[in-house]
Each structure stands twice: as C-alpha cells, then as structure tokens.
Backbone bond lengths (Angstrom), bond angles and torsions (degrees), N, CA, C in turn:
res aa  C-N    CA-C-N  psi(-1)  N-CA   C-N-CA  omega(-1)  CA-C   N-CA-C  phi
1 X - - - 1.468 - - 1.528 111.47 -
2 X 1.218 95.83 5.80 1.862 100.21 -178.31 1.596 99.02 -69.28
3 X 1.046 147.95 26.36 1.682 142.79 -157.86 1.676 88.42 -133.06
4 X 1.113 133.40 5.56 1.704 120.01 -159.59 1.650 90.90 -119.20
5 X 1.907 100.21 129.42 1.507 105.16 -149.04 1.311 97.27 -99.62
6 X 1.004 146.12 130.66 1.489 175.24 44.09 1.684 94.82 114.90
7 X 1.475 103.25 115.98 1.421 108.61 174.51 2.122 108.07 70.45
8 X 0.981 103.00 28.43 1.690 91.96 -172.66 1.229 87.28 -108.96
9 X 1.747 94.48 164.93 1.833 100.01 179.53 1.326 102.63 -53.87
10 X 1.332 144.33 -80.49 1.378 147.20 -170.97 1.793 110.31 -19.61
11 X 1.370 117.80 -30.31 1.402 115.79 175.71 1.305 98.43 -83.49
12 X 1.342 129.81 -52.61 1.931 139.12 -176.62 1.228 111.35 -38.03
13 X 1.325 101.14 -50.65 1.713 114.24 170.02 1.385 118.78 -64.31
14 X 1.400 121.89 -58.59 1.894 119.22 177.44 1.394 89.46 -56.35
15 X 1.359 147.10 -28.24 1.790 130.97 -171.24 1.356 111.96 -107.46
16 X 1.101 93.93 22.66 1.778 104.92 -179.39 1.755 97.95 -101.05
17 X 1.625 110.54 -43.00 1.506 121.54 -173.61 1.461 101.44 60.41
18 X 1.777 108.67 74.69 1.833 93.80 178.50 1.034 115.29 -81.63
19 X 1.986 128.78 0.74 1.322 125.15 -168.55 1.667 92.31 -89.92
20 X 1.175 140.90 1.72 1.129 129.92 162.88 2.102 122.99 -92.59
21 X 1.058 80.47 0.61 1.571 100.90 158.84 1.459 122.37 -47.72
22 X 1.062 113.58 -25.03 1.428 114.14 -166.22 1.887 114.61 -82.56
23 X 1.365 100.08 -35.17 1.192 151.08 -161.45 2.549 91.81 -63.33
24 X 1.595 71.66 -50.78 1.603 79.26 -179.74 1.407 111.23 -107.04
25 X 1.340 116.90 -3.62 1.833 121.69 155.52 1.474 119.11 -69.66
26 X 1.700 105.80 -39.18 1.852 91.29 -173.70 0.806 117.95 -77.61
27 X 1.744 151.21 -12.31 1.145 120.09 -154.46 1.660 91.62 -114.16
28 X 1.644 124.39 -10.49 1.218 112.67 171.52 1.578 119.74 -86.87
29 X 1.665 116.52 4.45 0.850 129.70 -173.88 1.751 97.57 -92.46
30 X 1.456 115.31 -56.96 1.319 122.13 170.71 1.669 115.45 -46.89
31 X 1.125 105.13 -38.78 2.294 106.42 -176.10 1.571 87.79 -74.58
32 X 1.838 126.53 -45.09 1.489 115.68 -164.27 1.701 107.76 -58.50
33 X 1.810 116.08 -24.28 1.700 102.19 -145.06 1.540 69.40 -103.54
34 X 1.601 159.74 -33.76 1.249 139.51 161.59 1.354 135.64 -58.56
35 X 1.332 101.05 -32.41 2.038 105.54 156.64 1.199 110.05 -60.59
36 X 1.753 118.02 -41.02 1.704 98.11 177.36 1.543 134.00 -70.72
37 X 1.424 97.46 -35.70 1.421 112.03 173.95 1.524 131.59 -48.39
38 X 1.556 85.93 -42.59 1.711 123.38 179.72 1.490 110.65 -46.28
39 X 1.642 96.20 -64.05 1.436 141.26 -155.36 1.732 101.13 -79.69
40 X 1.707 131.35 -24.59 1.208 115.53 177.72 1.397 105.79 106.82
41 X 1.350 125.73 -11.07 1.792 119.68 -163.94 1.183 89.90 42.44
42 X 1.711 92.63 -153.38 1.356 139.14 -171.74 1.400 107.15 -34.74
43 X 1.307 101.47 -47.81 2.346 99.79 -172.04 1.283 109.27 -55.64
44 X 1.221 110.16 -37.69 1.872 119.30 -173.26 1.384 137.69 -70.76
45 X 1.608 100.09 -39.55 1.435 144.89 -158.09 1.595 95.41 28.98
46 X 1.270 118.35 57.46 1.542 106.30 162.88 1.719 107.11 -107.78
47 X 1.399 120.30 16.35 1.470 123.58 167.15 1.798 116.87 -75.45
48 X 0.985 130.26 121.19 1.332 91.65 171.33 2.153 92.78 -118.27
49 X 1.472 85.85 145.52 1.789 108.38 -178.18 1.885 100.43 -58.07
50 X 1.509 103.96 -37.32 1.488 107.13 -157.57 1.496 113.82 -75.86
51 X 1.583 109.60 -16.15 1.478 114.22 177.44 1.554 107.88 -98.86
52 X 1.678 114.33 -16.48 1.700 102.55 178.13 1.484 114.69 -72.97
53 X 1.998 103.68 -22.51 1.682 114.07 -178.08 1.552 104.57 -58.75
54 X 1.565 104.35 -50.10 1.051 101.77 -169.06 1.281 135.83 -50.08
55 X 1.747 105.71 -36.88 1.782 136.26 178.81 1.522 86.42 -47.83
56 X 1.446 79.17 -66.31 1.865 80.29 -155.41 1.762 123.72 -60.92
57 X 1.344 114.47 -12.14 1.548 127.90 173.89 1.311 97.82 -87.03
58 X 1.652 134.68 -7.96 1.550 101.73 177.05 1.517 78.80 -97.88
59 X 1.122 120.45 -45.38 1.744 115.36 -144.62 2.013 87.90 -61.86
60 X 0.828 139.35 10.84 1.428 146.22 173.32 1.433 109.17 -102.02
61 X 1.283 131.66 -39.11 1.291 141.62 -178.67 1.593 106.99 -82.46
62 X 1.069 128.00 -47.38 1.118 142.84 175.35 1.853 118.52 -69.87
63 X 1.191 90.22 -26.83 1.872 86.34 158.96 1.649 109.51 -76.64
64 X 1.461 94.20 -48.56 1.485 94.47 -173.82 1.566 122.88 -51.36
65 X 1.191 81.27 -51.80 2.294 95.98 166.26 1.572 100.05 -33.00
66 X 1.255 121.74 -85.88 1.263 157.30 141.77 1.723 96.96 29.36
67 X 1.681 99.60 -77.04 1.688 117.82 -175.51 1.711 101.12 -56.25
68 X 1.308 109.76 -52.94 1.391 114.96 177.03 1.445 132.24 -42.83
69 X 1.307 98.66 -50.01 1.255 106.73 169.62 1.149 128.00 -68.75
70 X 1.542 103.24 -41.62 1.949 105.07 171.56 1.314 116.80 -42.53
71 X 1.291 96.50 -58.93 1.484 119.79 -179.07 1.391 121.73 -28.73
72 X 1.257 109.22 -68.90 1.625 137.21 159.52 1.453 118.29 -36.00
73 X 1.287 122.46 -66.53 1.602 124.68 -169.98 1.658 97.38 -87.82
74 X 1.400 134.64 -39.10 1.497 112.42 177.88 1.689 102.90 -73.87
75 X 1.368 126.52 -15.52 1.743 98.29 160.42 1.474 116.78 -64.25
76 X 1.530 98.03 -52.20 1.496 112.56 -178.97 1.816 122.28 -37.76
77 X 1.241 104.47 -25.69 1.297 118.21 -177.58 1.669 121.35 -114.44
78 X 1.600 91.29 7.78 1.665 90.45 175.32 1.634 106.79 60.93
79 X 0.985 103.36 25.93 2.581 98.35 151.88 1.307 91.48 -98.17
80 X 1.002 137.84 8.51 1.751 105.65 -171.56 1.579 100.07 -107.30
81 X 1.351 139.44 48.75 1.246 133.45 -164.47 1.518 107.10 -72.30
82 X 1.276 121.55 108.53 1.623 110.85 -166.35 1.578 106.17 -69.25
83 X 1.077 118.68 -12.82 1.698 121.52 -166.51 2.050 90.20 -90.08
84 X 0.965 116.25 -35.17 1.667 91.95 -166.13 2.296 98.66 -126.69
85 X 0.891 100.01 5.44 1.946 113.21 152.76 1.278 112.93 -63.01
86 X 1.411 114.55 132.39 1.047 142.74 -160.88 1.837 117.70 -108.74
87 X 1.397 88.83 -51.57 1.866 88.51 154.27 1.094 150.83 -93.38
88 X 0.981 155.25 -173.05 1.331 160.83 156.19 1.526 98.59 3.51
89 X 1.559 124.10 142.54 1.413 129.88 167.17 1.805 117.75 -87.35
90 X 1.504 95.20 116.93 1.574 113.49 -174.62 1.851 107.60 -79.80
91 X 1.564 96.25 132.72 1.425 117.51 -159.64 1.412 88.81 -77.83
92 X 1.403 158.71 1.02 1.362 117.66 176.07 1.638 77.32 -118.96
93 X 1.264 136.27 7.91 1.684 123.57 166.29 1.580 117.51 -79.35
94 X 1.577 104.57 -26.30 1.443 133.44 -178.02 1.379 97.98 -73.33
95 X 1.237 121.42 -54.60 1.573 114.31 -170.31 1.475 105.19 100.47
96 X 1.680 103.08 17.01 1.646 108.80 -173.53 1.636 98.13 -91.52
97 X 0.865 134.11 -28.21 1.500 141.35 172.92 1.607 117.19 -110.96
98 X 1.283 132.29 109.51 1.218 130.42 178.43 1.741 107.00 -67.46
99 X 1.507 102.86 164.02 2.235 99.99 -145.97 1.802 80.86 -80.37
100 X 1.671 118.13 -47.00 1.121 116.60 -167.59 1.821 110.17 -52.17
101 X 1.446 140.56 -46.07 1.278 146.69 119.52 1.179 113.85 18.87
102 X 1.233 109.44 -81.03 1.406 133.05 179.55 1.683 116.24 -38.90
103 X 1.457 106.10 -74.29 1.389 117.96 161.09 1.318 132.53 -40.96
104 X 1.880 102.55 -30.25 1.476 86.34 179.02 1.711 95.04 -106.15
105 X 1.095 140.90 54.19 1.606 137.76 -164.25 1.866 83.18 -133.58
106 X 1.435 106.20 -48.20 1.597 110.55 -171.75 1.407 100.60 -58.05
107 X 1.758 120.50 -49.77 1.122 118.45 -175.22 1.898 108.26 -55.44
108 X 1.031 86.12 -50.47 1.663 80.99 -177.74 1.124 137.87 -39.48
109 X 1.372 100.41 -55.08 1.454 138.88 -163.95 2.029 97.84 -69.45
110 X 1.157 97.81 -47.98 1.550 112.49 -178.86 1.726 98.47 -69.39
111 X 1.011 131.15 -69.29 1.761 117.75 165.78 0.846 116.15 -31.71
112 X 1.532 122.67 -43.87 1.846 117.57 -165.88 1.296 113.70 -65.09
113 X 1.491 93.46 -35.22 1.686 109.98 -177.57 1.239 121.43 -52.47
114 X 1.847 109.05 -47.67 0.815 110.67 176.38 1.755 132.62 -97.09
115 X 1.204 117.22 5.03 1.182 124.76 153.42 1.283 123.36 -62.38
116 X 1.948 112.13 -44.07 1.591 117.93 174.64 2.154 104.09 -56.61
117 X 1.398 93.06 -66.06 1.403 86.23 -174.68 1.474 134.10 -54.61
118 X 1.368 135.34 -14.36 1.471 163.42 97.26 1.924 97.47 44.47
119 X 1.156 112.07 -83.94 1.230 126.11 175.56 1.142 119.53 -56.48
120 X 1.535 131.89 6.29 1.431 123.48 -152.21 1.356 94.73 -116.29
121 X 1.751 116.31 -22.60 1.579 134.30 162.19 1.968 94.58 -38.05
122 X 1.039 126.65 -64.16 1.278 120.72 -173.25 0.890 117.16 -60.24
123 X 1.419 145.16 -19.66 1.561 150.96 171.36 1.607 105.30 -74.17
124 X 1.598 106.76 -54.51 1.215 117.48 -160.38 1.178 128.50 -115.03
125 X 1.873 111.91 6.83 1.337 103.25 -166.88 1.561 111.83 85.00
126 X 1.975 83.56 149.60 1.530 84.13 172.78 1.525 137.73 -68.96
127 X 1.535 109.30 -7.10 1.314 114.55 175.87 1.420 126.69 -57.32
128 X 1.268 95.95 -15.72 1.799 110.71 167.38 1.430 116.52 -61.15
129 X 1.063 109.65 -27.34 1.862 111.93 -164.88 1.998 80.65 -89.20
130 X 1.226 142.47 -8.03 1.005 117.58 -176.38 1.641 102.21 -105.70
131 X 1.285 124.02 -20.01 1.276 131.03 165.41 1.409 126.86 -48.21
132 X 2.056 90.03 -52.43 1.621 90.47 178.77 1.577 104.03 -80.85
133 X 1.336 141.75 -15.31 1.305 128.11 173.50 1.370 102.93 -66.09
134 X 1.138 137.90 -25.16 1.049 130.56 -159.73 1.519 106.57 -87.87
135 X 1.362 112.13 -28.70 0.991 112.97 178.88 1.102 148.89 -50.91
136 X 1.901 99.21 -51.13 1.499 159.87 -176.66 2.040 80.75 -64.25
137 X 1.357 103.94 -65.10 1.478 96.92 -157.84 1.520 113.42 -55.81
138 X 1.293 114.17 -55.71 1.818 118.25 168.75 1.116 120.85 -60.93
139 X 1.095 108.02 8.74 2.226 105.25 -172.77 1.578 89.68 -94.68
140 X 1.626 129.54 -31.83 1.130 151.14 176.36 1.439 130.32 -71.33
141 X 1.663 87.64 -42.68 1.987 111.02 164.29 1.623 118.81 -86.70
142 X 1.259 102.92 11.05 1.761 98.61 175.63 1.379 100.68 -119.97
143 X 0.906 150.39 -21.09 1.295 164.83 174.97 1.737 86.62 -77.46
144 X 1.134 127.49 -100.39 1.457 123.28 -145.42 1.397 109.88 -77.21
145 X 1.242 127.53 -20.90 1.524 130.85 -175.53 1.453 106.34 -120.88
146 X 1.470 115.27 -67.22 1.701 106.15 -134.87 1.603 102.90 -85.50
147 X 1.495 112.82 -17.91 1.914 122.74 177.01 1.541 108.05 -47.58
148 X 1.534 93.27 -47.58 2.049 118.12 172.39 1.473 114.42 -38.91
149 X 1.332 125.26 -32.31 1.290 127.54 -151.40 1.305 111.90 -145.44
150 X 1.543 116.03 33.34 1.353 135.59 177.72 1.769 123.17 52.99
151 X 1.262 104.28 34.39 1.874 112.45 -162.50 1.824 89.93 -108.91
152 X 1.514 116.19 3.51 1.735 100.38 172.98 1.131 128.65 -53.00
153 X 1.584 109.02 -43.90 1.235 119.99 -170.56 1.762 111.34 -67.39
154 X 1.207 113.83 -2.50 1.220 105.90 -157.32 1.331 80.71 -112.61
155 X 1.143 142.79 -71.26 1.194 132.76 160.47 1.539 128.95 2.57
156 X 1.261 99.11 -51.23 1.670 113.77 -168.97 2.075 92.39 -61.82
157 X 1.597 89.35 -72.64 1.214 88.68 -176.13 1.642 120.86 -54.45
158 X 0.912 131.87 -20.49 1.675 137.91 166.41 1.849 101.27 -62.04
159 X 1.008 91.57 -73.62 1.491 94.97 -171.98 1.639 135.17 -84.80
160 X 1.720 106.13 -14.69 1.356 108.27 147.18 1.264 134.43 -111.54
161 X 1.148 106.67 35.29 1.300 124.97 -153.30 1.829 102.22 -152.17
162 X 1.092 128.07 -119.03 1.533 136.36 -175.91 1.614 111.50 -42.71
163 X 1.053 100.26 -38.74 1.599 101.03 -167.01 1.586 108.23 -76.46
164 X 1.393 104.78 -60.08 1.592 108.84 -177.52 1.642 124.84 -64.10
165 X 1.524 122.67 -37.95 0.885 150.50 159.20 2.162 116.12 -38.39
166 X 1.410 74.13 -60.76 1.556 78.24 -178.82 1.819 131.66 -103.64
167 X 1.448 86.48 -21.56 1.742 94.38 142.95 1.550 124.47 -69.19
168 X 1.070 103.08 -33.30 1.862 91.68 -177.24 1.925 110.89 -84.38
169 X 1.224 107.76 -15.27 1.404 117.68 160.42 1.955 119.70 -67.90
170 X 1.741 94.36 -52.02 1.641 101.83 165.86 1.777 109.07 -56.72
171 X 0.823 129.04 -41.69 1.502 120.39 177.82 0.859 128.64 -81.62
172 X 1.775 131.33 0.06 1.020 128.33 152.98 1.998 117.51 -95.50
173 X 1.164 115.37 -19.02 1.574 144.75 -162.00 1.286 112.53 -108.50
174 X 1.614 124.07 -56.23 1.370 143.27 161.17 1.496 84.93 81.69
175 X 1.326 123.55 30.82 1.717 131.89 144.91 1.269 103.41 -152.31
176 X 1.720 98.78 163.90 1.869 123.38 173.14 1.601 104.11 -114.52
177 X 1.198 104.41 144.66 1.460 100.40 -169.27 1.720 80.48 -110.89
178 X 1.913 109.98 167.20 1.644 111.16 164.53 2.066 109.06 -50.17
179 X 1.464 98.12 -41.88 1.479 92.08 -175.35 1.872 116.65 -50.31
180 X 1.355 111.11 -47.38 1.393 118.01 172.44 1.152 105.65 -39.46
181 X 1.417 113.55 -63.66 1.694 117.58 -168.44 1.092 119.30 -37.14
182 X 1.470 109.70 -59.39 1.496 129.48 -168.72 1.508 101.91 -47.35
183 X 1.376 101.76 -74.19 1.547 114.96 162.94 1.129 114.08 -24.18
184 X 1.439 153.10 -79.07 1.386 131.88 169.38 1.169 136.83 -53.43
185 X 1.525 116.54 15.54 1.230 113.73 -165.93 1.620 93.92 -125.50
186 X 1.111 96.48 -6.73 1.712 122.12 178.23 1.404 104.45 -78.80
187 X 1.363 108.48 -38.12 1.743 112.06 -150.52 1.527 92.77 -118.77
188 X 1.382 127.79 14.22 1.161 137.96 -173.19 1.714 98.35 -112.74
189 X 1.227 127.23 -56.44 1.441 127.43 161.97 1.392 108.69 -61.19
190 X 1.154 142.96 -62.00 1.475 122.92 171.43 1.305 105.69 -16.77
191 X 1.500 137.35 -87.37 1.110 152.76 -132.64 1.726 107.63 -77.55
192 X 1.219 93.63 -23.84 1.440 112.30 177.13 1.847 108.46 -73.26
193 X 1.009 110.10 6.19 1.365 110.48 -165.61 1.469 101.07 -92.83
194 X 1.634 108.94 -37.94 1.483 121.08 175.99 1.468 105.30 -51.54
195 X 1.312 106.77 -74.64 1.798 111.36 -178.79 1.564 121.25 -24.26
196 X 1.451 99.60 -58.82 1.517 102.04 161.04 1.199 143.77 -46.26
197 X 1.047 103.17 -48.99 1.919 128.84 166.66 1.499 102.85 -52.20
198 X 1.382 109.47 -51.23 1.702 114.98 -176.54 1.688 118.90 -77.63
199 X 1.512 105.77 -19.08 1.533 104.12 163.18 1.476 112.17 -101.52
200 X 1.035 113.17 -17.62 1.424 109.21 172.05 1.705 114.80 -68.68
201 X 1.140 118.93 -55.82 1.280 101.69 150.15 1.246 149.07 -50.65
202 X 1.313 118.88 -4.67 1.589 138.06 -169.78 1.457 110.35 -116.91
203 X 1.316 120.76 5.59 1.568 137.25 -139.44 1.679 87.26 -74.61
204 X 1.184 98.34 -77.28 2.040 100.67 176.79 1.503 110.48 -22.39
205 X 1.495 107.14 -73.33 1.822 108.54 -169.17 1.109 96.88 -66.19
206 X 1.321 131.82 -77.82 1.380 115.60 -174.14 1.970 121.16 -21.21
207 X 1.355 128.80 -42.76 1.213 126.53 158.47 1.254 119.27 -43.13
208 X 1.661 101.32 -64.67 1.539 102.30 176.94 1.601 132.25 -38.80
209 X 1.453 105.39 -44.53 1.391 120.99 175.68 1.225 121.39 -70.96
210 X 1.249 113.10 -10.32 1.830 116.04 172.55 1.881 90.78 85.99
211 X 1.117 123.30 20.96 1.560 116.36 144.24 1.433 147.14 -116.83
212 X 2.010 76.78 121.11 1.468 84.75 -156.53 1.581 111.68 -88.06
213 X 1.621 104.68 111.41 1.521 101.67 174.66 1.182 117.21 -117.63
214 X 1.505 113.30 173.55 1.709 107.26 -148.29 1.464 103.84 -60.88
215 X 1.748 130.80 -20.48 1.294 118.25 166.34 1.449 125.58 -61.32
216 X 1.300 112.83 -32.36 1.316 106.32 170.01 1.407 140.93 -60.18
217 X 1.392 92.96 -53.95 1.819 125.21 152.91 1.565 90.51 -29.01
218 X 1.390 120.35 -94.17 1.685 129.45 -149.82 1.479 104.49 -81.77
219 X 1.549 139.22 -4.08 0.878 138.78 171.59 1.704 115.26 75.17
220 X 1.620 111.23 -170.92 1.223 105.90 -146.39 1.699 91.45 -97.66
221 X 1.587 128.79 -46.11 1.337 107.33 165.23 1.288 128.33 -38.08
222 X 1.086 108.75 -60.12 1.999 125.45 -172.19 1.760 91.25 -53.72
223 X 1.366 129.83 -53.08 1.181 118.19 -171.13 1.567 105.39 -72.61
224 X 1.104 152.30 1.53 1.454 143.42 162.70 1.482 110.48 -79.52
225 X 1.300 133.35 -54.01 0.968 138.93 156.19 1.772 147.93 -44.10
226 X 1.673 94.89 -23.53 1.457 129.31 152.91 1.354 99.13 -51.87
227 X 1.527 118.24 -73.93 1.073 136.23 -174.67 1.035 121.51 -22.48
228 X 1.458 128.70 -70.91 0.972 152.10 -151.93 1.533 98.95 -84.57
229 X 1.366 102.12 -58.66 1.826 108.29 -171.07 2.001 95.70 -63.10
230 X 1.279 137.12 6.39 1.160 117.74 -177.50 1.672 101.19 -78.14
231 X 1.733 98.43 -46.47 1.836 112.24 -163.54 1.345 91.04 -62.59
232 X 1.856 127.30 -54.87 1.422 116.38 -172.43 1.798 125.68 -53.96
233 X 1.347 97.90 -18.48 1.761 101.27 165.50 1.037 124.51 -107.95
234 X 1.493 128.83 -24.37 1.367 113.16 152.64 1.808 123.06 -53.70
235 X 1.194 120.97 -48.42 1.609 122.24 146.59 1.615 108.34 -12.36
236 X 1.424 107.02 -82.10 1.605 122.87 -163.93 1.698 95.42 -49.23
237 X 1.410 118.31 -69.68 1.145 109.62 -160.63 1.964 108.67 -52.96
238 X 0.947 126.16 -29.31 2.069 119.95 139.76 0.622 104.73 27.52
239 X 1.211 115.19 -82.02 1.720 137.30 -116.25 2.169 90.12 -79.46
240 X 1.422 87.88 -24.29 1.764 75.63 178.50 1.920 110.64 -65.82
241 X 1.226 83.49 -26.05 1.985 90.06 -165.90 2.029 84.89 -62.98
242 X 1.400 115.18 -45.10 1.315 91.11 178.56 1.893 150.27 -112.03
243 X 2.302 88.63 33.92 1.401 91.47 156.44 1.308 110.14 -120.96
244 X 1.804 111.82 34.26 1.290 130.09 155.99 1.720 117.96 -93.04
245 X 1.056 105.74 14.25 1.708 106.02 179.19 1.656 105.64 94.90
246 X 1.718 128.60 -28.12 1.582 105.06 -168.94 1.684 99.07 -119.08
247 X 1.192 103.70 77.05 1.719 126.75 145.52 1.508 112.75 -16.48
248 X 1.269 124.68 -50.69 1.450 127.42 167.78 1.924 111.70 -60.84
249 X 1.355 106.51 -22.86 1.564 92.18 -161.22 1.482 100.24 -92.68
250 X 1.312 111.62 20.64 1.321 121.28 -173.34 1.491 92.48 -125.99
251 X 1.379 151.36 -51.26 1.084 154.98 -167.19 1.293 121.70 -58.24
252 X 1.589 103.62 -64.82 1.309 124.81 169.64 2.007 118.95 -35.90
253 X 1.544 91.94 -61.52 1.501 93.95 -168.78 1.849 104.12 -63.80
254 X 0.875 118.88 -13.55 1.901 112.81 161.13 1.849 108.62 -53.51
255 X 1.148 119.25 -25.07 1.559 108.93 176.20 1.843 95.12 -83.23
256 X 0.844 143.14 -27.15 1.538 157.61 151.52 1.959 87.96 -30.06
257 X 1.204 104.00 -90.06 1.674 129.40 176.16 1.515 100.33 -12.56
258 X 1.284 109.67 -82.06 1.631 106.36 -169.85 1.455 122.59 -71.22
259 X 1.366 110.33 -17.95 1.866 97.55 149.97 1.204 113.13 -76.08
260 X 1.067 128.24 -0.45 1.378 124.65 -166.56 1.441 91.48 -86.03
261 X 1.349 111.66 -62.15 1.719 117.57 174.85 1.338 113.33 -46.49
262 X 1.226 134.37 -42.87 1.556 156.41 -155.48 1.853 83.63 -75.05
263 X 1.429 123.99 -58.91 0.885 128.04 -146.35 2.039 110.24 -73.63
264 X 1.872 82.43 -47.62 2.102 92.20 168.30 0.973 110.33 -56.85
265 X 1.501 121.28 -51.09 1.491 117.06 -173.17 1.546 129.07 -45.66
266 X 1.490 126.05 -31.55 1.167 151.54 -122.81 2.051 69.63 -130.86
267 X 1.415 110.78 -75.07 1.674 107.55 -177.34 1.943 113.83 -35.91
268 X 1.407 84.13 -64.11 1.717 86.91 -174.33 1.813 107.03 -60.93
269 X 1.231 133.84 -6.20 1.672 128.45 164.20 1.173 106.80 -78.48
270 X 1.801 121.66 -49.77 1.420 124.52 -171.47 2.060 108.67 -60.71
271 X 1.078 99.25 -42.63 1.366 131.36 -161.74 1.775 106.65 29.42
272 X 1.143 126.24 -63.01 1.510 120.00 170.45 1.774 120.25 -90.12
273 X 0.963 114.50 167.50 1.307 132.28 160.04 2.138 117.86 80.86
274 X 1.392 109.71 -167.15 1.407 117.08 -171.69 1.572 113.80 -52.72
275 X 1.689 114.42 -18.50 1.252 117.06 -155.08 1.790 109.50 -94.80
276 X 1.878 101.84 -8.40 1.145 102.44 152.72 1.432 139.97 -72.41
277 X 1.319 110.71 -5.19 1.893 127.35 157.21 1.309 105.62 -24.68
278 X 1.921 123.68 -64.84 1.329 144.79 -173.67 1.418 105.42 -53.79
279 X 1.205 126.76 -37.17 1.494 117.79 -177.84 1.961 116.21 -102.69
280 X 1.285 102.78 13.37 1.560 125.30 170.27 1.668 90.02 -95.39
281 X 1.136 146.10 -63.51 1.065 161.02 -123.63 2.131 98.48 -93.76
282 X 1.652 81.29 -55.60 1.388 109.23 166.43 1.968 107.75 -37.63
283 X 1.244 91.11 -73.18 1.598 107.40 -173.77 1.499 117.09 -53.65
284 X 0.931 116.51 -29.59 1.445 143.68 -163.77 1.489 93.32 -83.87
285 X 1.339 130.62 -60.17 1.272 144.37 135.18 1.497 114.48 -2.79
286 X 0.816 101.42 -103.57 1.302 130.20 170.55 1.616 121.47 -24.03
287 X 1.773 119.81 -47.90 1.061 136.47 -179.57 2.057 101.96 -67.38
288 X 1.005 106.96 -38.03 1.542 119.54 -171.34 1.205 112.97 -70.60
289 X 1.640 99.63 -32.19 1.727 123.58 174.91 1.770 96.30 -49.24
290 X 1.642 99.74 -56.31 1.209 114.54 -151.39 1.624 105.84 -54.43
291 X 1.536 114.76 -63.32 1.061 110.22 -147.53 1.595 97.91 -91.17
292 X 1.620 124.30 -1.50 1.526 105.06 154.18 1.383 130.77 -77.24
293 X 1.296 112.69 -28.16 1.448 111.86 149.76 1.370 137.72 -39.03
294 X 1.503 116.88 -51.41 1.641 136.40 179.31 1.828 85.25 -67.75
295 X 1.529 118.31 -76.00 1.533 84.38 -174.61 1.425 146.49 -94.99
296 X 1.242 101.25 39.35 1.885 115.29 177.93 1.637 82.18 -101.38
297 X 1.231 139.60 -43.33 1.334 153.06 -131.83 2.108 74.15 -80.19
298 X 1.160 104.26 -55.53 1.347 127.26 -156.55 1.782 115.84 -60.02
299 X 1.383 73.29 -47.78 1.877 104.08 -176.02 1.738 104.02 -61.61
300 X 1.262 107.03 -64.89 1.984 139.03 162.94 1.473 101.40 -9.11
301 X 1.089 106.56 25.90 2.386 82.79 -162.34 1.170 110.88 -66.54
C-alpha cells in the first residue's frame, strides 16, 4: 500500500476506518428500534425518521472525528511505530495523509459534527447542545489522556453504549425508561469487546509506552475471560427485552453469543501477535450481529 498518493481519497478513506463504523451504528440503531416500539410507529406518528437520520449522521461523524484524532496524536507521540505495530497501518505513520491535513480534517470533521447534531436541540431540547459538547470533549480526552490511564473501557460503555442508545430514544420519547438503560449498558459491553481485542493485542507495547490499559493492569489471562464474560452478560441483561413483551429480542442475540464464543476461542489460540487483526475483525462482526438481532428481535412483535 506504499503506492497510495498523499492526501487522495483512497488515503481519506484507509483514515476514515469505515470498518469501524459499525461500532457507532449499533447502539443508535438499538435507541432508534426502542423509540419506535415505545413510541407506537406508524399508529402514533410520534416517531420522527428526521431526528433518527440525524442520531445516526452524527454518531458517524463523530467516529470519524474520533479515527482522526487517534490517528494524529499516536503519530504525534511516537505509538505508531510502523516497523514493530501490530494493527492496522495508521495514515499519518504511512505518509498517506499529510499531519497538517490531518489537523485540519479533525477540525472539520468536528464542525460537521456539530452542525449535523445542531437540529437535534429541536427534537430534544437544549440538553443536546450539552451532550454533543460533551462529546466533542472526550472523543479528544481518550485519545490523548484518559486511554493512558485505563478509563477506555469506560468510555466505550458511556459513549457507545448509555449515551447514544438512550439519547436517541430521549429525542424521540423525551424519557428513558430502566428498560432503555439496561439496554445501553447491554450494547455498551458488546462494543467493549473490540477495545479489548485491540489492547489485548497491543498488551506488550502498550506496556512499553507507559499505557496503562485495563489489559495491562489485569493482564493477559484475566483479559480473555473479560472477554468472553462481556457477550455472556450482555446476553443476560436480555432477559429484560423479554419480561418486556419481545421474547425474540432476547433470543435472537444468542446467535450474536456463539460467535462471540467462536470468536474468544480462536483469541485465546492466537493469543499474541498480527494474527489477532482476524479476531478484531471477528468482533466487529460480531458486534453488528449484535445489535441487528436486539432490533429485528424488537421490531418482530
């Protein structure tokens, strides 16, 4: 891939990371198929289509921000060593994105964001304009600070998980019920499975570099088993989708479950090196599994 010329779409795109897209599709996909359900569809018309686009066009912009920024401060800081990295090849380490580029793509990308989410104040109130600041600010603080000091995981679940999930339900509902909650806290460990997968493979350098993330902290057994026990409790917590009336939205995500198993199993053989890419890829997989299941499960009544 050394042939891809500097600043061209084909580089925009490898630093865009669209296979991590998914990551910021399920859980606004999961708050959209419980706001509708909630909400009555069609009989009610208290859904509106134009505020779920919207969810889902920032929570898309906001990964991308997200990629950008990583991108940017782990060159900036020397983690991105392309000779001894283990994942995926980073576009301003490549020389596929120039850094000045870079800087102004974050800027962009971070306006765009917030111009899309802008309108969502009318769905939801002004508490939205404090959501998306909030957003903007940690998409910035996990990357340069809080990844450092083992607070990712918490993040994940905050922000792919509770936040997106149950804001895009509040803007159609302008309430969260306990069931919502659960539900994002459900779809917040799913997603969390990636992170793991991606420090678990990184576990060595990451030491080296003085970052300490929760794999390092708990090590490489304890982190296989994390793993695994995330999909088996996101599963459990289900069981609300079915003494809420949809029996399927609990059923379904068990085909989620056994790739999920399919997927540790396959981690704990690889256990070190490049060949854990396949079980990032896996998860990633797998997570998309998840949250179309939870809402077809949902949709199914």
């Amino acid at each position: 891939m050394n042939d891809i010329k500097q600043n061209s779409l084909q580089a925009w795109i490898l630093a865009a990371r669209p296979n991590t897209l998914s990551g910021a599709a399920v859980p606004v996909m999961i708050g959209i198929a419980l706001a509708w359900v909630d909400s009555g569809g069609f009989s009610e018309g208290l859904f509106s289509w134009t505020a779920a686009i919207l969810c889902m066009l920032f929570a898309f912009i906001m990964q991308i921000d997200a990629n950008f920024v990583n991108d940017f401060f782990d060159y900036a800081r020397g983690n991105d060593d392309a000779a001894i990295r283990l994942g995926p090849l980073r576009a301003c380490t490549q020389g596929w994105v120039s850094t000045d580029a870079m800087k102004r793509a974050i800027a962009s990308t971070t306006v765009a964001a917030c111009v899309v989410g802008l309108p969502l104040v009318w769905y939801g109130g002004l508490e939205m304009i404090l959501v998306g600041l909030v957003c903007v600010v940690f998409c910035f603080l996990y990357t340069t600070h809080l990844s450092y000091i083992g607070l990712g995981d918490v993040l994940v679940l905050l922000f792919f998980g509770i936040v997106p999930v149950c804001c895009t339900y509040y803007i159609q509902l302008h309430t969260v019920t306990w069931q919502v909650f659960l539900a994002s806290i459900a779809c917040g460990l799913v997603i969390d499975g990636l992170l793991i997968v991606n420090n678990y493979r990184d576990r060595y350098n990451d030491q080296t570099d003085g970052k300490q993330t929760l794999v390092v902290k708990i090590g490489a057994e304890a982190t296989e088993w994390l793993y695994l026990a995330l999909g088996i409790t996101a599963c459990a917590i289900g069981v609300v989708f079915w003494t809420n009336g949809h029996v399927l939205a609990f059923i379904l995500p068990l085909l989620y479950l056994l790739l999920h198993v399919f997927t540790w199993l396959k981690m704990r053989r690889i256990n070190y090196g490049r060949q854990l890419n396949e079980c990032l890829g896996e998860t990633a997989r797998n997570m998309f599994v998840y949250g179309l299941c939870v809402a077809i499960g949902l949709l199914l009544i």
